[in-house]
C-alpha positions in Angstrom: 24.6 -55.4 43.6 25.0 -59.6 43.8 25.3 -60.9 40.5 23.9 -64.2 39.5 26.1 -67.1 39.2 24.3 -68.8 36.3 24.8 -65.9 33.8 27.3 -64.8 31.4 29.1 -62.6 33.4 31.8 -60.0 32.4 35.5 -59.2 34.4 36.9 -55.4 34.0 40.3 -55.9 33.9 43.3 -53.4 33.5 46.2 -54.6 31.0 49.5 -54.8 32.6 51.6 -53.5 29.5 48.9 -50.7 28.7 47.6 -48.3 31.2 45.5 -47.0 28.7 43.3 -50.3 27.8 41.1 -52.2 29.4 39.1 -55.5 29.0 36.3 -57.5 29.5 37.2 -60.8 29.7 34.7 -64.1 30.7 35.6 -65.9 33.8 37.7 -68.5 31.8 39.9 -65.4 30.9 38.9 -65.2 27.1 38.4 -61.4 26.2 35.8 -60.2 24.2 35.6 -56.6 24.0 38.4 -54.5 24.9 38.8 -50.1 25.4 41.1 -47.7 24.4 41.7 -44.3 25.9 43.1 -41.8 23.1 45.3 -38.9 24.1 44.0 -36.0 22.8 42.4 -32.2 24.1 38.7 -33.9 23.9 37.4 -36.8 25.9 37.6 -40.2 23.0 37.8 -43.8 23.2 37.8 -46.4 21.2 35.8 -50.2 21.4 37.2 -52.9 19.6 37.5 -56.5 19.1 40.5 -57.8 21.0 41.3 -60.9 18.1 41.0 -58.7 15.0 41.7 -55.3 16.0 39.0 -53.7 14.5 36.5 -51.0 15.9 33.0 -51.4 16.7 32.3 -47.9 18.6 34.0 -44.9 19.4 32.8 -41.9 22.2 33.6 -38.6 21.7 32.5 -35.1 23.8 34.4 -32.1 24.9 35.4 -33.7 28.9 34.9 -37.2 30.2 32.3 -34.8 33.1 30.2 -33.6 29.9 26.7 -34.5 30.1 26.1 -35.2 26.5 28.4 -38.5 24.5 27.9 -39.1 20.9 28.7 -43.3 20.5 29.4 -43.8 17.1 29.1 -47.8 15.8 30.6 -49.2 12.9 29.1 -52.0 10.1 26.6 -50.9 10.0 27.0 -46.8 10.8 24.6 -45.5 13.7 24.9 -42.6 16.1 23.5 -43.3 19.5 23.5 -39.9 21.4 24.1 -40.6 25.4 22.7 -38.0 27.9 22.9 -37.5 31.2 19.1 -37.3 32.4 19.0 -37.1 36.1 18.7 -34.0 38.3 19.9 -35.6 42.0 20.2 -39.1 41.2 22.5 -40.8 38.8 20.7 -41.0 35.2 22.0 -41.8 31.7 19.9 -42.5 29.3 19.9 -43.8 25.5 17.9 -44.9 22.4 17.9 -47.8 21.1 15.1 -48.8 17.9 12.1 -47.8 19.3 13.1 -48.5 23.1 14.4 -46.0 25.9 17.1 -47.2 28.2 18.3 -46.1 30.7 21.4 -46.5 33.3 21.1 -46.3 36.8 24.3 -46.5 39.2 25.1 -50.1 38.5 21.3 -51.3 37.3 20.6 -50.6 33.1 16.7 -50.7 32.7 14.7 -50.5 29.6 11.5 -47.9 29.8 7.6 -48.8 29.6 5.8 -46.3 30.9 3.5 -45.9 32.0 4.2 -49.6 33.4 7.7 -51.1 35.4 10.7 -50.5 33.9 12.3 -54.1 33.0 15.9 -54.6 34.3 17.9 -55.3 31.1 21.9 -55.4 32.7 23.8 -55.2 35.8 27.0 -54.3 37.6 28.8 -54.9 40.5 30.9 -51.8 42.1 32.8 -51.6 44.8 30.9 -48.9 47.5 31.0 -45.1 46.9 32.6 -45.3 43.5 31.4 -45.8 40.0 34.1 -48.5 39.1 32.7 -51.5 37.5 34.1 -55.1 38.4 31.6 -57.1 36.8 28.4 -57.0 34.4 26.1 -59.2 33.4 23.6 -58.7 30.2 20.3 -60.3 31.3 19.4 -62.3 28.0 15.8 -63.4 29.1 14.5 -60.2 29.6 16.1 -58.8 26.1 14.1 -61.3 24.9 10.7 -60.4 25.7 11.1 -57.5 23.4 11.2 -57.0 19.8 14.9 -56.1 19.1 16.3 -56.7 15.7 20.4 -55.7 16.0 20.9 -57.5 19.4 24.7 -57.3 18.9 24.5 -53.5 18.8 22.7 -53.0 21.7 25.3 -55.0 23.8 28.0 -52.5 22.3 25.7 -49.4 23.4 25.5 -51.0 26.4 29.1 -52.0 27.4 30.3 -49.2 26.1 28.0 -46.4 28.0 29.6 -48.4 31.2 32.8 -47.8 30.5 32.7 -44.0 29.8 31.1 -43.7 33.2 34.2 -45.3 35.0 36.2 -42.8 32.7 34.2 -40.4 34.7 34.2 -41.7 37.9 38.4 -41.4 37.4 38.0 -37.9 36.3 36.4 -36.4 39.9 38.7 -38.6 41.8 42.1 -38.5 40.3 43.8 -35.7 42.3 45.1 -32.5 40.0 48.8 -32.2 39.6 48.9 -28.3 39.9 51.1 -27.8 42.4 55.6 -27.6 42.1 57.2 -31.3 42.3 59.9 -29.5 44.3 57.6 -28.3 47.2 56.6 -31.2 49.4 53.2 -30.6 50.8 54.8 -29.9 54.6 56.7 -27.3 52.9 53.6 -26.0 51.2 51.9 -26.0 54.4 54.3 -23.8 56.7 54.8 -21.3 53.5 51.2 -21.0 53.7 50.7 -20.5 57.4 53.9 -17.7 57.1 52.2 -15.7 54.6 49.2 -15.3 56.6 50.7 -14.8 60.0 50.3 -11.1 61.3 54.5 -10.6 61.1 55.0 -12.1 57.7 52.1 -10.1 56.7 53.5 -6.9 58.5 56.9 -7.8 56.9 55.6 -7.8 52.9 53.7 -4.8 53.3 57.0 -3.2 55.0 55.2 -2.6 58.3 56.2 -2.7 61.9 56.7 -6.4 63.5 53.9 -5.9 65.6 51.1 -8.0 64.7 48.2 -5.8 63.9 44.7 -5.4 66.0 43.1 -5.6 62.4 44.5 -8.8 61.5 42.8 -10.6 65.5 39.9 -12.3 64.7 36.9 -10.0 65.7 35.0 -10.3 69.1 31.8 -12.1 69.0 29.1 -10.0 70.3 27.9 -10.0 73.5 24.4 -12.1 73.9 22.1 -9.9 75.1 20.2 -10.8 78.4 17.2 -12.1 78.9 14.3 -9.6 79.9 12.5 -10.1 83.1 9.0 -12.0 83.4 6.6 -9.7 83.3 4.5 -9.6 86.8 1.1 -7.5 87.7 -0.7 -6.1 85.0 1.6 -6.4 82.3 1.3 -10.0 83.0 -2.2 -10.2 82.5 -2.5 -8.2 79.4 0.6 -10.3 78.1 -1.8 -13.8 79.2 -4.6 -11.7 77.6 -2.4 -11.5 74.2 -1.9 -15.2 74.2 -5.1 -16.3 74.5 -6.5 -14.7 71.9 -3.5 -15.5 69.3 -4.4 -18.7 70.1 -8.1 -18.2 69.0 -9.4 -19.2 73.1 -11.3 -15.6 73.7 -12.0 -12.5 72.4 -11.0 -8.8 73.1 -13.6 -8.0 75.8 -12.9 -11.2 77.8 -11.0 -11.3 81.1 -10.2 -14.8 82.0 -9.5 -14.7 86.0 -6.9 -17.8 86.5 -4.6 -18.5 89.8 -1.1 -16.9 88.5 -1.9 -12.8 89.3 -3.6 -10.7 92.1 -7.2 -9.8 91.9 -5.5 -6.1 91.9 -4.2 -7.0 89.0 -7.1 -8.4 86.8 -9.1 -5.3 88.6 -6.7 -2.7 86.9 -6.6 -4.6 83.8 -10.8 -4.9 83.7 -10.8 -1.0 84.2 -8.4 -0.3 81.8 -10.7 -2.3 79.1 -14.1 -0.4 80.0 -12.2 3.0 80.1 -11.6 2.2 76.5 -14.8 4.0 74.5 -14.7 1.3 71.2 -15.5 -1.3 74.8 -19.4 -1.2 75.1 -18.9 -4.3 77.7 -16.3 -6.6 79.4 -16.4 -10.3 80.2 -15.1 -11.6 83.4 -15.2 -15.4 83.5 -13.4 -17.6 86.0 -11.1 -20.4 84.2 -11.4 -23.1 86.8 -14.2 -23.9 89.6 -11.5 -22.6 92.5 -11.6 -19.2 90.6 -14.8 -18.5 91.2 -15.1 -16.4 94.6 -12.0 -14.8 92.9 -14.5 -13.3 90.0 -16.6 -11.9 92.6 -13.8 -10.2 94.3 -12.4 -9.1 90.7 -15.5 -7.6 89.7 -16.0 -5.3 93.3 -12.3 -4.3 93.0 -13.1 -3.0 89.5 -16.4 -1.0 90.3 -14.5 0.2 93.7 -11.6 2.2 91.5 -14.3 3.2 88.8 -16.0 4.9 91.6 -12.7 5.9 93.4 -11.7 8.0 89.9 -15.1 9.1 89.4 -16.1 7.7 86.2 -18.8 5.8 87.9 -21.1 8.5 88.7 -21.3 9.7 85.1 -21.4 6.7 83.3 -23.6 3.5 84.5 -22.5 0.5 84.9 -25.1 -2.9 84.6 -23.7 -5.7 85.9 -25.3 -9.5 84.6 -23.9 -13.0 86.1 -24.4 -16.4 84.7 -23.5 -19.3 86.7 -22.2 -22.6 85.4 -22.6 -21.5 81.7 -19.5 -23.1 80.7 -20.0 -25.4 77.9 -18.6 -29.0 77.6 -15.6 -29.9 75.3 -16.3 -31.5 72.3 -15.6 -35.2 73.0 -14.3 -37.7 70.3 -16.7 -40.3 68.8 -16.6 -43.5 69.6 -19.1 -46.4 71.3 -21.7 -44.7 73.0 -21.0 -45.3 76.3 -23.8 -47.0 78.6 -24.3 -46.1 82.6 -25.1 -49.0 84.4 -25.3 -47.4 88.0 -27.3 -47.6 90.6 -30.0 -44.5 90.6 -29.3 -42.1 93.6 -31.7 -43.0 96.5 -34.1 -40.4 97.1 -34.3 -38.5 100.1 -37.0 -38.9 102.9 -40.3 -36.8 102.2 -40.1 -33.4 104.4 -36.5 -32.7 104.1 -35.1 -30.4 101.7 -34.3 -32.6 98.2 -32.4 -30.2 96.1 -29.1 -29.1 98.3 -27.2 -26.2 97.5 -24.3 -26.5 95.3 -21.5 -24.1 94.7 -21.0 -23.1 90.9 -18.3 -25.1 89.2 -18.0 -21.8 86.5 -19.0 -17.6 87.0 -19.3 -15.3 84.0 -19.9 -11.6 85.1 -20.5 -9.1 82.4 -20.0 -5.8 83.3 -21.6 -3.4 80.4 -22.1 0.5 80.0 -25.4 -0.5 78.0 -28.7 -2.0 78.9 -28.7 -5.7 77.5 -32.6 -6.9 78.2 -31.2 -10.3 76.9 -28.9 -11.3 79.8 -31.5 -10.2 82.7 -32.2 -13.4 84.5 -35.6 -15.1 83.5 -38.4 -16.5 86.1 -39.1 -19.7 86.0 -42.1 -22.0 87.1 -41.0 -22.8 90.2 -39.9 -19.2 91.1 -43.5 -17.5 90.4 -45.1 -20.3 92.7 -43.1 -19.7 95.4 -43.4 -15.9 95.2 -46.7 -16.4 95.3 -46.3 -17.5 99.2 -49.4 -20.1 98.5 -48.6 -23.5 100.1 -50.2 -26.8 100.0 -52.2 -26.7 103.0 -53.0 -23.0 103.1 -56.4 -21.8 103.3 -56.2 -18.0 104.0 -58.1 -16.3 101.5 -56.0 -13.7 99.3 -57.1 -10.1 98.2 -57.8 -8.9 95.2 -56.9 -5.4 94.1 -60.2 -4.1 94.6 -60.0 -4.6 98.3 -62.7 -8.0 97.7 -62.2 -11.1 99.5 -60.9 -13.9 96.6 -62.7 -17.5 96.7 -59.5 -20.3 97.3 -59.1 -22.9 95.2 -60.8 -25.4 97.3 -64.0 -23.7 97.2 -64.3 -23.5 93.8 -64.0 -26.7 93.6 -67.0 -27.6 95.9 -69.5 -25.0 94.5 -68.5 -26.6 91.3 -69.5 -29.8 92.6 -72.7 -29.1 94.5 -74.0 -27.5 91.2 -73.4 -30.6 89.4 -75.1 -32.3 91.7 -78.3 -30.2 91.6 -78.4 -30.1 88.1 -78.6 -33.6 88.1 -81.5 -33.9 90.6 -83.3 -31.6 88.5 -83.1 -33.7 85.3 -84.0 -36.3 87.5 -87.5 -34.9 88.1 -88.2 -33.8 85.2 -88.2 -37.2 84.3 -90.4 -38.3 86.9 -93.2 -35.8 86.3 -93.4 -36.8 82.5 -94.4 -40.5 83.8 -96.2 -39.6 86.9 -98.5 -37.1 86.2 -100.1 -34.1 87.9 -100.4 -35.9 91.0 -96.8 -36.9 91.4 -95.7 -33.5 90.1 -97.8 -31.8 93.2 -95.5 -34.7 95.1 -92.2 -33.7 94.1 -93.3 -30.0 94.2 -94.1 -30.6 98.1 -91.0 -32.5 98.3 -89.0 -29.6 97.0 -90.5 -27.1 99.3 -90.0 -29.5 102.8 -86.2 -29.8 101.4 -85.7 -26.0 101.4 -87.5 -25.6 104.6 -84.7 -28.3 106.4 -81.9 -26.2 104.8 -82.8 -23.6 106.8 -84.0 -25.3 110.2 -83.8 -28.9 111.3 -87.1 -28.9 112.9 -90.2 -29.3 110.1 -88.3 -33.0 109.6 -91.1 -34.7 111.0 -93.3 -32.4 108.9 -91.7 -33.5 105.7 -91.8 -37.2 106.8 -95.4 -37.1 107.6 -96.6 -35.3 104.2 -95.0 -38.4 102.5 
C-alpha cells in the first residue's frame, strides 16, 4: 500500500553487526524503537529503547506460527493478549482500553461496529510476503478517539508488526534437515535408485528383472458409447424426456418429424394395452404433423384389430382441431394494430374458405367421455334444417299436417291487425252517428263481404251509398 509522504513514517532496517536485531529508524536515520530475537526453545523477543537500553515490551508463545502472543509492557505493567482472529483471511486482533483493533495484512484498523472501521496504521510490503519496509501511525485519526496512554498503544502496535514478519520468516526459511555432505544432485539420483525396479529387486535380494508389480497399472479401457436408439425405443425414450421435463403427461403421444408413423403406432398400442390407461392422447407437435396424426391414429386401431383386442374391447375415438393454446407472452406495451381491415368478399361467393388445422389432438379412449363429443352450434342446426332464404315449400309436421311458413304467419298476423282496427273504428262511429248510421255501416259491412266473394254486386254496393 502507498504511504503518504507528509507523515511520520518508519524504516525496518536489519543491523549489520547483529542478525538478531532490528530497527525502526525515521527517514533522517535516527532510531527509535529497536527488536531483539532471544534464543531460546519458545518463540520471545524483546522491544526496547535503542538510547537507554531499557525494555518496553516483550512477546512470548510456544512457536513464532502460534495463534495466541501474550505482549507484556513495562512502566506501567499491562498484558495485551494478541490473537489471531481470521478464518481465510489474514486477522490479528488486540485490546486496547476500551477499543478493538485489529491488523489486517499491511492495514491496522480500530473497530466500531456496527459502523466503518477507522484505519489507525499502515505498512508497506513488498508483494506476496508479510515483510514490512515501512509504517506509518496515522495520528489524526487516533485522535478522534478517547485514548488516554497514547505511548502504549504505539508499542502494541509496532510491536504486533514485528512478530508477524518473525512469522512470515518462519514458513519461508527452508528446514536444514537434510546431511551437509549430500549435495541435493546426489540426493536426487539416491532417491531415483531406491525406487527403480532393479535397486528395489536388489534390497529385497530378488532377481534383476524389474518386476510386473512395480509397472504402473493400465488405465482402464473407456467404454463405448451405446448406439442411438431408433424405432420405438426412440419414441418411448422422447416420451421419457418430455415428461421429466414437466411438457406432458403419461397418456400423451406427441407425433413429431424424427420417427415413423410405425413407430408412434406401436408405441400408442403398447399404452392402451396397458389396463391402469383408461385413454391415450395423440397430439401433433407442429402444423406439418398433422395428416401424420391421422395416419398414426389408423395404424394404431389397424394392429388393435389385427391382434384382436379390438373386438372385445371398444375403442371411442374424439378429435379436436386447433386446440392448441398460445404461449404465455411477456408483458410489456400493449401493442396496437394499425392495419388495414381485410376487404370483404363480393356478396354470393363463399366468405369463410377452408383452412387446414395448424394443431390435431385425437383421443383415443376405452370409455365413453360425453364431454369431448363435438357440440352443435347455431349455424350448424340452421343449415341442417335445409330452410333457405328464399324457400317457400311448406314443411311437414310429424302428424302428416301441412306446416304454415314463416311468411304466412306473418301476413295473417297482419290482416288481423288490420281488422281489428276497422272494427274499433266503427264502433266509434256508431256511438256518434246513431241508429241510422249504424244500419249504414251495417249495410256497408254486408256489400264488403259480398265483394270478397264475387266482384260483381260492386255497383250494388256503390248504389246503396
Amino acid at each position: 500500500m502507498s504511504l503518504d509522504q507528509n507523515l511520520f513514517t518508519l524504516n525496518v532496517s536489519q543491523r549489520a553487526d547483529d542478525r538478531n536485531v532490528l530497527d525502526l529508524v525515521d527517514p533522517n536515520g535516527v532510531a527509535h524503537y529497536s527488536k531483539r530475537r532471544i534464543p531460546s526453545n519458545e518463540y520471545n523477543i524483546e522491544v526496547f529503547d535503542p538510547l537507554s537500553e531499557s525494555v518496553l515490551a516483550t512477546v512470548t508463545a510456544p512457536s513464532p506460527t502460534s495463534k495466541h502472543k501474550t505482549i507484556q509492557l513495562y512502566n506501567p505493567d499491562l498484558i495485551v493478549e494478541l490473537k489471531y482472529t481470521g478464518t481465510i483471511h489474514f486477522k490479528w486482533g488486540f485490546k486496547w482500553e476500551e477499543h478493538d483493533f485489529e491488523w489486517r495484512r499491511e492495514e491496522c484498523y480500530i473497530l466500531r461496529k456496527p459502523d466503518p472501521a477507522v484505519l489507525v496504521a499502515i505498512t508497506k510490503e513488498p508483494p506476496g510476503r508479510l515483510q514490512t519496509r515501512s509504517v506509518q501511525i496515522l495520528d489524526y485519526n487516533l485522535n478522534r478517539f478517547d485514548i488516554d496512554d497514547r505511548k502504549g498503544l504505539e508499542i502494541v502496535i509496532l510491536t504486533a508488526l514485528l512478530t508477524f514478519q518473525d512469522l512470515n520468516e518462519t514458513y519461508h526459511t527452508p528446514r536444514s534437515d537434510t546431511s551437509p555432505t549430500t549435495s541435493p544432485s546426489e540426493s536426487t539420483a539416491n532417491l531415483a535408485a531406491a525406487v527403480s525396479p532393479t535397486g528395489l529387486a536388489s534390497r529385497l535380494g530378488l532377481s534383476r528383472q524389474p518386476s510386473k508389480l512395480l509397472s504402473p497399472p493400465t488405465p482402464p479401457e473407456v467404454p463405448p458409447r451405446p448406439a442411438p436408439r431408433t424405432g420405438v425405443d426412440r419414441v418411448a425414450e422422447l416420451h421419457a424426456i418430455r415428461i421429466a421435463q414437466g411438457e406432458g403427461d403419461a397418456n400423451e403421444v406427441e407425433v413429431g418429424e424424427e420417427c415413423e408413423v410405425q413407430d408412434y403406432a406401436l408405441y400408442a398400442e403398447r399404452l392402451l394395452n396397458d389396463e391402469a390407461m383408461l385413454f391415450i392422447t395423440v397430439r401433433s407437435a407442429t402444423a406439418a404433423q398433422v395428416p401424420k396424426v391421422l395416419r398414426v391414429v389408423e395404424e394404431t386401431k389397424r394392429l388393435r384389430h389385427k391382434s384382436g383386442i379390438a373386438e372385445d374391447e371398444e375403442l371411442y375415438q374424439y378429435v379436436i382441431y386447433d386446440s392448441r393454446q398460445a404461449s404465455p407472452q411477456r408483458k410489456g406495451p400493449r401493442r396496437i394494430n394499425l392495419d388495414d381491415p381485410e376487404p370483404k368478399s363480393p356478396k354470393g361467393k363463399d366468405q369463410a374458405r377452408y383452412a387446414p388445422p395448424t394443431s390435431l389432438t385425437v383421443h383415443l379412449s376405452k370409455i365413453d367421455m360425453p364431454e369431448l363429443q363435438p357440440k352443435a352450434t347455431p349455424t350448424a342446426m340452421r343449415k341442417a334444417s335445409g330452410s333457405g332464404a328464399g324457400s317457400t315449400s311448406p314443411t311437414v309436421s310429424r302428424g302428416g299436417v301441412p306446416e304454415i311458413s314463416d311468411k304466412d304467419k306473418r301476413r295473417v298476423e297482419k290482416e288481423s291487425k288490420k281488422a281489428d282496427k276497422e272494427s274499433k273504428k266503427s264502433a266509434k262511429e256508431s256511438k256518434k252517428g246513431g241508429k241510422e248510421k249504424g244500419d249504414r255501416l251495417h249495410l256497408v259491412l254486408f256489400v264488403r263481404s259480398v265483394n270478397a266473394k264475387s266482384s260483381r254486386p260492386q255497383n250494388l254496393h256503390a248504389t246503396l251509398l
